[in-house]
N, C-alpha and C positions, 0 to 999 in steps of 0.2 A: 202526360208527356214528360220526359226526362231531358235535361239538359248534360250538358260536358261541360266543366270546367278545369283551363290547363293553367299551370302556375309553373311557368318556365322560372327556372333560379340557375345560376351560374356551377351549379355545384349539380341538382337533379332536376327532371322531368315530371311534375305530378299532375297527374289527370283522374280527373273523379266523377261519377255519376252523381248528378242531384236532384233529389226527386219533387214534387210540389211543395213540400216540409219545409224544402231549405238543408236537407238532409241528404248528407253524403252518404250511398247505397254501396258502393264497392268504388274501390280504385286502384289506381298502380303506377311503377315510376318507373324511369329508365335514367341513368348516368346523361347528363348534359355533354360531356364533353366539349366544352367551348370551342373551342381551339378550330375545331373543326369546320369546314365549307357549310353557308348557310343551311341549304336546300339539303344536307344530311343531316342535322340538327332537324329540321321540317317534315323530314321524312319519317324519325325516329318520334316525333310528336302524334303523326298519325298512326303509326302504326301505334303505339302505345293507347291510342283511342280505340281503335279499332279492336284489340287484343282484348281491353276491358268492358267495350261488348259482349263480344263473345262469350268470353270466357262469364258472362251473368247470362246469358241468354235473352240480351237486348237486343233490337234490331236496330238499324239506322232509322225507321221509318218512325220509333220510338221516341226520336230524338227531335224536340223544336229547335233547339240554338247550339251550338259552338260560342264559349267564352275564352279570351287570352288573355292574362294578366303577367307583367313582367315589370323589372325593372326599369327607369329610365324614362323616357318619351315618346309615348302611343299614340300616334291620329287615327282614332276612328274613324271620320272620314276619308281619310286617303287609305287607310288598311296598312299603315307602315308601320312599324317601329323605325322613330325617328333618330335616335339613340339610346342605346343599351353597352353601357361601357363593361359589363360584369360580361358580353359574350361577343362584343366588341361588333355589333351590327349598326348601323349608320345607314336611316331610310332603305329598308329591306319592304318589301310587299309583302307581310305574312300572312294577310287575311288570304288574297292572292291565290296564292302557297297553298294555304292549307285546303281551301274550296277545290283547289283541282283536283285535287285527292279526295276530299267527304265535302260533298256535294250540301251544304247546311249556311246558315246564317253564322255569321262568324262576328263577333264583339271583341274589342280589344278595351284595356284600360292597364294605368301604372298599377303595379302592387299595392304601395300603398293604399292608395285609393279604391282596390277592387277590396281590400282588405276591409276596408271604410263601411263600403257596403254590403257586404257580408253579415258585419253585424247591424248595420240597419234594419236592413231586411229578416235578418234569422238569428240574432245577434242579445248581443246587450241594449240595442239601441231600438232594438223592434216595438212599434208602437209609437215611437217620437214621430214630431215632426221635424226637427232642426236638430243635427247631432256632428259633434265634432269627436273624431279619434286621432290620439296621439301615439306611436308605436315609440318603446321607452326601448332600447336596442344600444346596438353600437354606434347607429344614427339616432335620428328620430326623423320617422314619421307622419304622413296624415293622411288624414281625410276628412271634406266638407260635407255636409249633406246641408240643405237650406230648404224649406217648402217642399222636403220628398226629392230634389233633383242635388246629384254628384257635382260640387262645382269642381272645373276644371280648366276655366281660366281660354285668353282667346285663345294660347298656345301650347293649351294641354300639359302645363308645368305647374298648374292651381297648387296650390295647398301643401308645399311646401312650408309643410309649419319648422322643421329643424331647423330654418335661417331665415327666422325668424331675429330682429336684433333683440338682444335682452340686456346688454351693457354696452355701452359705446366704448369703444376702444378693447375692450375688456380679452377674454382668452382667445386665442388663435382657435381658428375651426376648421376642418379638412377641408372646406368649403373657398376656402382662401381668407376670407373673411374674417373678422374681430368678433367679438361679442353673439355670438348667437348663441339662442336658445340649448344647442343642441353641444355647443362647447362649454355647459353648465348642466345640462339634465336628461344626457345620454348615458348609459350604461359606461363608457368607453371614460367620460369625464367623472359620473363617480369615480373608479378604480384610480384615474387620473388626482384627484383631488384626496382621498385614500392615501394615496404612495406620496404627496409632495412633503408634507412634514413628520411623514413614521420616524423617520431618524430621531426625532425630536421627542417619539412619545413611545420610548422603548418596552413600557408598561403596559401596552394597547395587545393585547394577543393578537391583532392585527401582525404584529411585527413580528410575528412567532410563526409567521404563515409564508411557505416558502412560492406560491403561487397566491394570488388575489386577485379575485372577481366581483363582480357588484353582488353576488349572490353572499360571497365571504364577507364581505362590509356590512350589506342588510344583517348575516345572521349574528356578528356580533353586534351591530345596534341591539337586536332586539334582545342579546343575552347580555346587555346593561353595560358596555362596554365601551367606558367615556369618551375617548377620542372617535370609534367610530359612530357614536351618536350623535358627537358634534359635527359631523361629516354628512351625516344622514340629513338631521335638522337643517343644517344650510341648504343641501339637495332637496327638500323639500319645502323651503322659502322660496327659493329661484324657484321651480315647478308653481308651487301656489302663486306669484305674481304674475307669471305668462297667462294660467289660465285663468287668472282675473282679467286680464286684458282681453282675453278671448272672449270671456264674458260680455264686456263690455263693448265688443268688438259687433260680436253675431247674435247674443240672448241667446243660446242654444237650450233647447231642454236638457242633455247630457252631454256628458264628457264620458267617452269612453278610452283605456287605458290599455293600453296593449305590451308586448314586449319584454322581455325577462323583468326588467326591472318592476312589472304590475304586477310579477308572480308573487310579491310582498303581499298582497292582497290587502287587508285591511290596517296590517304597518306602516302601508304605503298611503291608504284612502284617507285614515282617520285624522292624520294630522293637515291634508290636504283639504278637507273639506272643514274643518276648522280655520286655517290661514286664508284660504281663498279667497273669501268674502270681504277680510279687511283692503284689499285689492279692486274691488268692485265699485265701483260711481252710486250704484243704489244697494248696498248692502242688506237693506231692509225688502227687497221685492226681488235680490236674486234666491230663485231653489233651486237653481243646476244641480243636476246629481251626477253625481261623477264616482262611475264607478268600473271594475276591470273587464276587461273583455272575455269573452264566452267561447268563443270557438277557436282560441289555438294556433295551430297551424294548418287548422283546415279554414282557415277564413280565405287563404289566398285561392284554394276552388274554388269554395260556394260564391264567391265573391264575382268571380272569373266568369261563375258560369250564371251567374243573375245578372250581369251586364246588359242583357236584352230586357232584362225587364224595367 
């Protein structure tokens, strides 16, 4: 049997067939157009289901589960999205919704989180039992997994690790908040911490760069390039000390790493899995492996559509 997973984003539509592997067999997207009346946003999600059927030569009857992952705040048990401010829905019935139309068991869960288990299940994390993902972005990210089950908290807001506190007082966060995690070792606060004393360090080919991104920061760290190595280094103290705490926090077997800034890959791993441990209460009994995530941007289907399981 094949499952569907849909990975609603403020920007597209993706729906993907997935097959017992964890494998995405065909899929396809349509334009979100937010803006738009729910129940035409809903209608554009089935039919996009429906079309990629088809067009493989799947049947509905094919089909065990419907998964939804979105932004925001998901009750699975009521079938709502309880907020999605990226398409601005506020306790909408989508499970609902969609069943009138494809008659199937329908799973909802946050992005983050469906992303979470994605690679649990088919992933970097496959095989653990206890696995935490940090998604390294313009936010950050998570997902819990604990004894094989998704935590997600009484009010379906779990695991919110980007606010997380990681300085008291410390940098303003979009969040409203001081010091969190996520206003130190997000994509958005490298470039952020990058640009605050370039003036200063006119020698940095940094400063030669008329756009910058945490992509332009990592490549000159890694082409030896003093100031943005000092930038990188400290980006990866704040990082290694949170996932010490988490460490200490959960015992997880892995850390998994998500997000542009984990596309560093072993840039990023190596100095992490070095720092981390002086962070850790038993330094000598932790082996967390902490390593990058596996599937992309298709974790937010397969994620979506293993939700029933």
């Amino acid at each position: 049997m094949y499952k569907i997973g849909i990975d609603l984003g403020g920007t597209n539509i993706a729906v993907g067939i997935v097959n017992e592997n964890c494998q995405i067999i065909a899929k396809d997207s349509t334009p979100t157009k937010a803006d738009r009346p729910y129940d035409e946003i809903v209608n554009d999600i089935c039919l996009v289901v429906k079309r990629v059927l088809d067009n493989n030569g799947i049947s509905l009857d094919e089909v065990s589960s419907i998964g939804f992952g979105s932004p925001g705040i998901l009750d699975n048990e009521k079938g709502t999205v309880t907020d999605n401010s990226n398409i601005h829905w506020e306790n909408y019935p989508i499970k609902e919704k969609i069943q009138k139309q494809i008659n199937k068991p329908v799973y909802m869960g946050n992005d983050a989180n469906v992303a979470a288990w994605a690679e649990y299940l088919g992933g970097a994390g496959r095989g653990s039992k206890n696995m935490i993902m940090l998604t390294l972005g313009t936010g950050i990210g998570g997902g819990i997994i604990i004894e094989g089950k998704l935590i997600t908290g009484s009010h379906n807001i779990g695991a919110e690790i980007g606010h997380s506190l990681l300085v008291a007082d410390g940098e303003q966060c979009g969040c409203g908040n001081k010091g969190c995690i996520e206003a130190y070792c997000s994509a958005t606060a490298l470039i952020k911490f990058a640009k605050r004393n370039l003036k200063d360090n006119p020698d940095s080919s940094l400063a030669k760069k008329e756009h910058i991104n945490a992509k332009t920061v990592i490549d000159a760290a890694k082409a030896g390039d003093r100031y943005a190595s000092e930038i990188f280094d400290d980006y990866t103290t704040n990082l290694a000390r949170f996932l010490g705490s988490l460490i200490n926090f959960l015992d997880p077997d892995i850390i998994v790493l998500g997000g542009g800034v984990a596309n560093a890959g072993e840039f990023l791993l190596e100095p992490l899995r070095k720092k981390t441990p002086a962070y850790t209460v038993f330094p000598q009994l932790t082996n967390t492996n902490i390593v990058k995530a596996a599937l992309g941007n298709d974790a937010g289907i397969i994620g979506a559509a293993l939700l029933g399981e």
